[in-house]
PyMOL CGO cylinders between C-alpha atoms (Angstrom):
from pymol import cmd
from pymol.cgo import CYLINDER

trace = [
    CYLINDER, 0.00, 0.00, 0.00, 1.59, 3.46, -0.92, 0.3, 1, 1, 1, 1, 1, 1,
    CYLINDER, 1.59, 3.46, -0.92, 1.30, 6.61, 1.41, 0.3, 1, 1, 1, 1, 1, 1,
    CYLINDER, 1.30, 6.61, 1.41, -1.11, 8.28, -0.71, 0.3, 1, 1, 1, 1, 1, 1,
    CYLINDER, -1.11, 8.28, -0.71, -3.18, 5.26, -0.73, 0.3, 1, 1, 1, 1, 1, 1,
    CYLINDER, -3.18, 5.26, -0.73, -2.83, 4.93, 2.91, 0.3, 1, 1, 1, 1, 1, 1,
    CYLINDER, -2.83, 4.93, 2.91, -3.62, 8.75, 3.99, 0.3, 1, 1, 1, 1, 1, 1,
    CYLINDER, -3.62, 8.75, 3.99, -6.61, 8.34, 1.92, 0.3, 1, 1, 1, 1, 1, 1,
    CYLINDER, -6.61, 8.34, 1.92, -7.81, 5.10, 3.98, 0.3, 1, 1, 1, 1, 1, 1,
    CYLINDER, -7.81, 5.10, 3.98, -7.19, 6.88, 7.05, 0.3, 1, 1, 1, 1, 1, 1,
    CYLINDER, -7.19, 6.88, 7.05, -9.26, 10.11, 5.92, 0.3, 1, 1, 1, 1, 1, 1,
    CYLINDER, -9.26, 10.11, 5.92, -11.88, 8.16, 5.10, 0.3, 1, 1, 1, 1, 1, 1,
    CYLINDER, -11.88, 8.16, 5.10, -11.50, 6.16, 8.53, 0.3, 1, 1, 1, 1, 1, 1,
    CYLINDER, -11.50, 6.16, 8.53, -11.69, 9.46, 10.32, 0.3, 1, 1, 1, 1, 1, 1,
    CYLINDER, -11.69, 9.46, 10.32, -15.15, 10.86, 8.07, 0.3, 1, 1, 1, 1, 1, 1,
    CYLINDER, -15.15, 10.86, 8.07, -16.96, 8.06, 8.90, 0.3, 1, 1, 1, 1, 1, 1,
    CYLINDER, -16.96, 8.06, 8.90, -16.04, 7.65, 12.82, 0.3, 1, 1, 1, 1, 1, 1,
    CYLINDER, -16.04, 7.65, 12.82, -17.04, 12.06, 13.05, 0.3, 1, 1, 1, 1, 1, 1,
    CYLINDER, -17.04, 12.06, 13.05, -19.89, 10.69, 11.18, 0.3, 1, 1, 1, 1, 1, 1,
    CYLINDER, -19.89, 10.69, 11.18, -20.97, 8.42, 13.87, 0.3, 1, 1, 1, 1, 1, 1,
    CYLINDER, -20.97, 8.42, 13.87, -20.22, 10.51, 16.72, 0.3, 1, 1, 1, 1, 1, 1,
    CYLINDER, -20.22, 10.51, 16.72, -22.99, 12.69, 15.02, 0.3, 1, 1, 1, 1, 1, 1,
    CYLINDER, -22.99, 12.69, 15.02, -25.38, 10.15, 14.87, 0.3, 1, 1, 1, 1, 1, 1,
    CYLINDER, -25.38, 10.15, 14.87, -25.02, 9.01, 18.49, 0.3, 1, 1, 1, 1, 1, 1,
    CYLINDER, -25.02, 9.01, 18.49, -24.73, 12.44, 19.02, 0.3, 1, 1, 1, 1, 1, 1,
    CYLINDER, -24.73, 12.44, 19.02, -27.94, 13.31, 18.16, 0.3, 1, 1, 1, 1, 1, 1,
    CYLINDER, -27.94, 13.31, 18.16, -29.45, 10.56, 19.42, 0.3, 1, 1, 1, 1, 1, 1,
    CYLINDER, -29.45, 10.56, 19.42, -28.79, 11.16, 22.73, 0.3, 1, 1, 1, 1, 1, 1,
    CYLINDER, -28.79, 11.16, 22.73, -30.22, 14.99, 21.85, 0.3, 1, 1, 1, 1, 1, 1,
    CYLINDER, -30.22, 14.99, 21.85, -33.27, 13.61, 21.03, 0.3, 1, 1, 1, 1, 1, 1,
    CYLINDER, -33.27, 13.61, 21.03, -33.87, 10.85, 23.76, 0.3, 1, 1, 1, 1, 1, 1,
    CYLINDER, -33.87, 10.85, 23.76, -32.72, 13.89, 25.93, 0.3, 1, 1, 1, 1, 1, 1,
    CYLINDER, -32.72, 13.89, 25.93, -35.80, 15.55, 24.76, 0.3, 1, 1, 1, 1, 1, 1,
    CYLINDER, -35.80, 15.55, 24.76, -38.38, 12.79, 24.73, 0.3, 1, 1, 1, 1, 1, 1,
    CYLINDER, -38.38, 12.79, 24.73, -37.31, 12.11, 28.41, 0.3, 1, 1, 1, 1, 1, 1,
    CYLINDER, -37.31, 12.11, 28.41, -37.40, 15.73, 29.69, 0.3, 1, 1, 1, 1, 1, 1,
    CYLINDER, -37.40, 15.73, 29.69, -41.15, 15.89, 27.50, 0.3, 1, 1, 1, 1, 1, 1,
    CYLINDER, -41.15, 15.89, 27.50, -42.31, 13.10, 29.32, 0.3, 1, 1, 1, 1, 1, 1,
    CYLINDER, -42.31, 13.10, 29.32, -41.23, 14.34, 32.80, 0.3, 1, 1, 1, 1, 1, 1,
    CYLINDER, -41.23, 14.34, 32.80, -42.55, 17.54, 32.17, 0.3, 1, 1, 1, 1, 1, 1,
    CYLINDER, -42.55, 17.54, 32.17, -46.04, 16.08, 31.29, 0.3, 1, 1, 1, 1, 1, 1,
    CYLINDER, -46.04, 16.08, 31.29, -46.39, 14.04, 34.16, 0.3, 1, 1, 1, 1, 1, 1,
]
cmd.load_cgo(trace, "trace")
C-alpha cells in the first residue's frame, strides 16, 4: 500500500467515525428531549 493510498484510507477512517459521533450524538439529543417531555407532562 503506498502513502497516498494509505492517507486516503485513514481520511476516510476518520469521516466516517465524526460521522458516527454525530449520529449518536444526536441521538442522545433527542432521547434527551423525549425524556425531559415526558417528565414535564407528568
Amino acid at each position: 500500500m503506498t502513502p497516498e493510498e494509505r492517507a486516503d484510507l485513514d481520511r476516510r477512517r476518520r469521516q466516517k467515525n465524526w460521522a458516527v459521533l454525530g449520529v449518536l450524538l444526536a441521538l442522545v439529543i433527542l432521547f434527551f428531549f423525549i425524556s425531559t417531555a415526558r417528565v414535564l407532562r407528568g
